[in-house]
N, C-alpha and C positions, 0 to 999 in steps of 0.2 A: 638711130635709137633716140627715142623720145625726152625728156629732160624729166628729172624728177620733181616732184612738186617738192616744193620747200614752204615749211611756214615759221616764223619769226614770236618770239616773245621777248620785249623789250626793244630797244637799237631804235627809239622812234627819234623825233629833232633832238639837237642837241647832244646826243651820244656818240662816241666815239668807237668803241670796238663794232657794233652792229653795220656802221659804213662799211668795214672790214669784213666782216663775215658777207656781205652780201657779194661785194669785187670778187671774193677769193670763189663763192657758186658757183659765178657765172661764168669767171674764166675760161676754163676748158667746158662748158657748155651741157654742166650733169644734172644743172639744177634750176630750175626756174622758182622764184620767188614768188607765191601765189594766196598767201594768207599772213597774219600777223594781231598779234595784242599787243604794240608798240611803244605804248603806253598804260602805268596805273590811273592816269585819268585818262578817262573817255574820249575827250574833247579831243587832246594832245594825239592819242592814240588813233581816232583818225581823221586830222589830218595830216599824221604821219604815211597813214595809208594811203591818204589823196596824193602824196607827193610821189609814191614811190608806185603810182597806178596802180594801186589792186581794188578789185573792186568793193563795195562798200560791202556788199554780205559776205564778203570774207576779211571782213576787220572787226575785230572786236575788242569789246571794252574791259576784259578781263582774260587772264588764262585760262581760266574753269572754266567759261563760257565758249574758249576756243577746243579746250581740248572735249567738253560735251560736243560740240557741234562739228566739230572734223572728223570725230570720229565716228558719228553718223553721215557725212557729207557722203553721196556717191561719187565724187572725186576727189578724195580726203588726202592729207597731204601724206607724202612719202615720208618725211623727218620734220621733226620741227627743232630748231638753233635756240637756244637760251643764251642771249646775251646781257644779262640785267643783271645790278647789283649782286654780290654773292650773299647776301640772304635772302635773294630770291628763288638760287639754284633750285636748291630743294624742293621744295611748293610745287615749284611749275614743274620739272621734270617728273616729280610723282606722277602728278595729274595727267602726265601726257603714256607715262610706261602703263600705268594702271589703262586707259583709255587703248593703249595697244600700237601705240604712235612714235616709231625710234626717234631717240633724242639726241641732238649734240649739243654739249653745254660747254659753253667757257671757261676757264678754269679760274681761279683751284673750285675743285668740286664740290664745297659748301662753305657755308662761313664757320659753322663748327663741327664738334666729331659726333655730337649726336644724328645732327641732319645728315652725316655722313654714313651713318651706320644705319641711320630709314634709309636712306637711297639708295644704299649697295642692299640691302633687303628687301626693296620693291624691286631692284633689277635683278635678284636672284629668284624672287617668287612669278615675276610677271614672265622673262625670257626676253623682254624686248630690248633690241639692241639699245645701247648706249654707248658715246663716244665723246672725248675727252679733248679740247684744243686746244695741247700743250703745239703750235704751231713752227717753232721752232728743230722739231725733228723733224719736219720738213723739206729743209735744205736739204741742197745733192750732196755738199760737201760733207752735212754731217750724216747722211745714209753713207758716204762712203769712209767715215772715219768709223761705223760704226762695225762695216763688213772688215775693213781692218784690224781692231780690236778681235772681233771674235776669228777670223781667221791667224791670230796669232803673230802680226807681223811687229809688233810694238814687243813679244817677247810676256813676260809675268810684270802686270801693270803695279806698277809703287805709285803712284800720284797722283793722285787727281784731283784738279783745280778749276775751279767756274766763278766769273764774278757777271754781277750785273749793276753797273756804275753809272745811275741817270741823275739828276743835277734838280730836275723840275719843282721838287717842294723843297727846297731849300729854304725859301720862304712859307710863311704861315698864306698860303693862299685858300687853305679851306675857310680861313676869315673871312675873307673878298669875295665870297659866292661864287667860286669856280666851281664848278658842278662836279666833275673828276675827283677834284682836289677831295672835295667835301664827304661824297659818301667812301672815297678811300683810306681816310682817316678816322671814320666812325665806328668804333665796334660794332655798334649795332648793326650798321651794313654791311661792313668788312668783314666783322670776326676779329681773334684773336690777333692776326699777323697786319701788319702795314707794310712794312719792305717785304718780311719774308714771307708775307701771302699773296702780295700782288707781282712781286718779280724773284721772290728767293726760291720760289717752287717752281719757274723756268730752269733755273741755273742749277736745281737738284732734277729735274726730270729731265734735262739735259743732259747731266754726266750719267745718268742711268742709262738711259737709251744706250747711248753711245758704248758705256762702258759693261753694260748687264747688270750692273752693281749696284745694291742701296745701302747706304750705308746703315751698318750697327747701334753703333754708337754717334752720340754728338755733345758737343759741348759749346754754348751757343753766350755771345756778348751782343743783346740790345742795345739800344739808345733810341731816344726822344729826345734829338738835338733843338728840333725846333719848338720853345719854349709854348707850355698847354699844348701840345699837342699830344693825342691819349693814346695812339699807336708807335711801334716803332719807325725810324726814316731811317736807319743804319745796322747792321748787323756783322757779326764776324763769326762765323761756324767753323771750327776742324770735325773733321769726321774722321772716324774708324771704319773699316769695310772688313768683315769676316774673314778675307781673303788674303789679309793682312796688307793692304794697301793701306794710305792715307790722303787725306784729301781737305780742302776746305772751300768754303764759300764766303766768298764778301760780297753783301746786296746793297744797296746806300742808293737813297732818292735825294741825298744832299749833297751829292759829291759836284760842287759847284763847275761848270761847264761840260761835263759827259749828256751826253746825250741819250744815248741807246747801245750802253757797251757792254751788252754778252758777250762776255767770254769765255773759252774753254781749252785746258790746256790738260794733254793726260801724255804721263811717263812710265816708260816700261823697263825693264832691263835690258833690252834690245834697242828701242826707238822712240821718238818721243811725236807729239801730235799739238798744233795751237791753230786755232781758229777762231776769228772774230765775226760775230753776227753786223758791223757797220762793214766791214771788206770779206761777204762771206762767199764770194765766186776765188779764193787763194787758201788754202791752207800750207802749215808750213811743217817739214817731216823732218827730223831731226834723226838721222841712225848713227848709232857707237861708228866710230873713229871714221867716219863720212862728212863730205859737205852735208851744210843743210839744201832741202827741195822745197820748191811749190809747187804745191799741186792745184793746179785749177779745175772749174768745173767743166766738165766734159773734153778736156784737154788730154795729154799727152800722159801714158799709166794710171790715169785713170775711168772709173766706167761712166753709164750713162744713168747711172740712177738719179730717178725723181726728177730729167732734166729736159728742158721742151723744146730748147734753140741751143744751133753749133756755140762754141768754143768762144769765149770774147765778145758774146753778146750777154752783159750781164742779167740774171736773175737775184729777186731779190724777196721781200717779206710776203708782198701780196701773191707769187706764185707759191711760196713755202706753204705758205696757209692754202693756196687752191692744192696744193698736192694733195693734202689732209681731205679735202673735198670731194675731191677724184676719186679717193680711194676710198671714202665712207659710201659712195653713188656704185662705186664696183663692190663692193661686199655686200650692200643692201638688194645689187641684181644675182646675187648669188654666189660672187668671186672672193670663197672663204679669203684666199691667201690673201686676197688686199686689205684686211682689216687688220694682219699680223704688225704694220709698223702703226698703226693709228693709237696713240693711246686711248685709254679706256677704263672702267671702275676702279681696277687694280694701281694704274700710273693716280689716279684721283686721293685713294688711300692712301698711297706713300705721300702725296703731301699734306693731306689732315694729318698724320701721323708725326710727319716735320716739323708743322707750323706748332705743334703742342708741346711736340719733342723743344724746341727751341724756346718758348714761353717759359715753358717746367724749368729747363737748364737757365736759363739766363736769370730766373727769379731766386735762384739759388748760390747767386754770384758764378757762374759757370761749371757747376758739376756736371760730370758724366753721365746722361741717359740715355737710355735703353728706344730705340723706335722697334713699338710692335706693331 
């Protein structure tokens, strides 16, 4: 079976997630990288494209200009990846759903809730797929924490907890022309959220998956520890879930020494479930008046979901993310049922809906709101 063409906007030098999206393709071997706008300059953009061999008439110096010309190309690509600042989301995915060219775009979904409310409007008027890289439901462990929950084995779920505790701006480094640093600290690029648009919509789209559940209600405490700086680096959320569960979320980019600690912890009246994204081939099972278990990936009671090698050969982020890959390259050859775990418009909405929900509550000294 042939490889699907892939074309790229944004992830040219100097980027970081575009490296990622390109390993996680070509992994299991669904996708070939064959076009890209790399760059808003020209220059930069190719030769971003010189480095990553594609050929020159298929680099271009804009998205518009890509998504006109792919879409007349008689070998036009199969998807094209958005990995560029989040108030680029927008713009370029239009351009490409209108043009007839399914999209995956990085997440969160836009920088605000208007661009959000054009995009989910062009993907309802055009049809053309869109797909979401909340990459972290990825893992085997957490496909298998998830068939757990809904098979019922945790019991009626009371708790649910997610943190995501990285340390890396602690300091003011968008001063210092760290490129990262800079446009994730900018409204203008960013949007509304800093912690909870760049890592707080992991740790809520994570306990959703997992658990089926969005939360209701929220009540949200910001911070901008590090002084001038115009976004939040800290956050503290409880949630409400209709279901009458509770839940919260701690996001913090200045929790000095954490590195990459997604966390997720969910309790039921039966059983309980903790799983770390830095040790994520272990999970640990906690049932009423039982030892606790580990469950490993492809190990012993547990299945083989999402998992590519035996028992003790660890997996880790860059397969998580080719799982999502896999499976957006089998839905787009026809195989509905593999786009059922990929998130999508809908997981996109629940976190413009958060990032606003938490803004609104935290401006308010933490009152109770409403996510519609």
């Amino acid at each position: 079976m042939r490889p699907l063409k892939l074309g790229m906007v944004g992830g040219g030098q100097g980027a970081f997630i575009g490296g990622v999206h390109r390993m996680a393709a070509r992994l299991d071997g669904h996708w070939q990288l064959v076009a890209g706008a790399f760059s808003s300059d020209a220059v930069r953009a190719h030769a971003s494209a010189a480095e990553l061999g594609i050929d020159l008439d298929r680099s271009y110096g804009s998205f518009t200009d890509m998504a006109a010309q792919e879409a007349a190309h008689p070998d036009r690509i199969d998807a094209v990846a958005i990995v560029t600042p989040n108030h680029m989301h927008a713009p370029a995915a239009i351009a490409f759903l209108e043009a007839g060219i399914p999209v995956i775009c990085d997440k969160p979904l836009t920088a605000t809730m208007d661009q959000a409310h054009a995009l989910a409007q062009t993907v309802r008027d055009t049809g053309t797929p869109f797909f979401l890289t909340h990459n972290y439901t990825g893992y085997p462990l957490i496909r298998e924490a998830r068939a757990m929950v809904a098979r019922g084995d945790l019991g009626k779920i009371r708790v649910i907890q997610a943190e995501y505790a990285q340390g890396w701006l602690a300091q003011p480094l968008e001063g210092e022309g760290q490129k990262q640093a800079a446009w994730r600290t900018d409204p203008d690029k960013s949007g509304a959220g800093g912690a909870i648009g760049d890592i707080g919509t992991h740790a809520l789209n994570l306990l959703s998956f997992v658990t089926g559940e969005v939360p209701a209600h929220l009540s949200a405490d910001l911070q901008s520890f590090v002084s001038g700086r115009k976004l939040d680096d800290n956050a503290h959320i409880t949630l409400r879930f209709d279901s009458g569960a509770r839940g919260m979320i701690w996001a913090s980019q200045v929790a000095v020494g954490c590195e990459n600690g997604l966390r997720l912890r969910i309790y039921g009246d039966e059983a309980g479930l903790e799983w770390s994204q830095e040790d994520p081939n272990r999970m640990k099972l906690t049932s009423l008046n039982a030892p606790a278990r580990w469950l490993t990936r492809a190990g012993a009671g547990t299945s083989d979901l999402a998992t590519r090698i035996p028992a003790g050969h660890p997996e880790g982020y860059l397969e998580a993310f080719a799982t999502l890959y896999a499976e957006i390259a089998r839905a787009l050859r026809g195989e509905n049922e593999a786009a059922e775990l990929v998130p999508g418009l809908n997981a996109g909405l629940e976190g413009m809906a958060f990032i606003s929900a938490c803004v609104a509550s935290s401006s308010t000294g933490g009152k109770w709101v409403s996510l519609d």
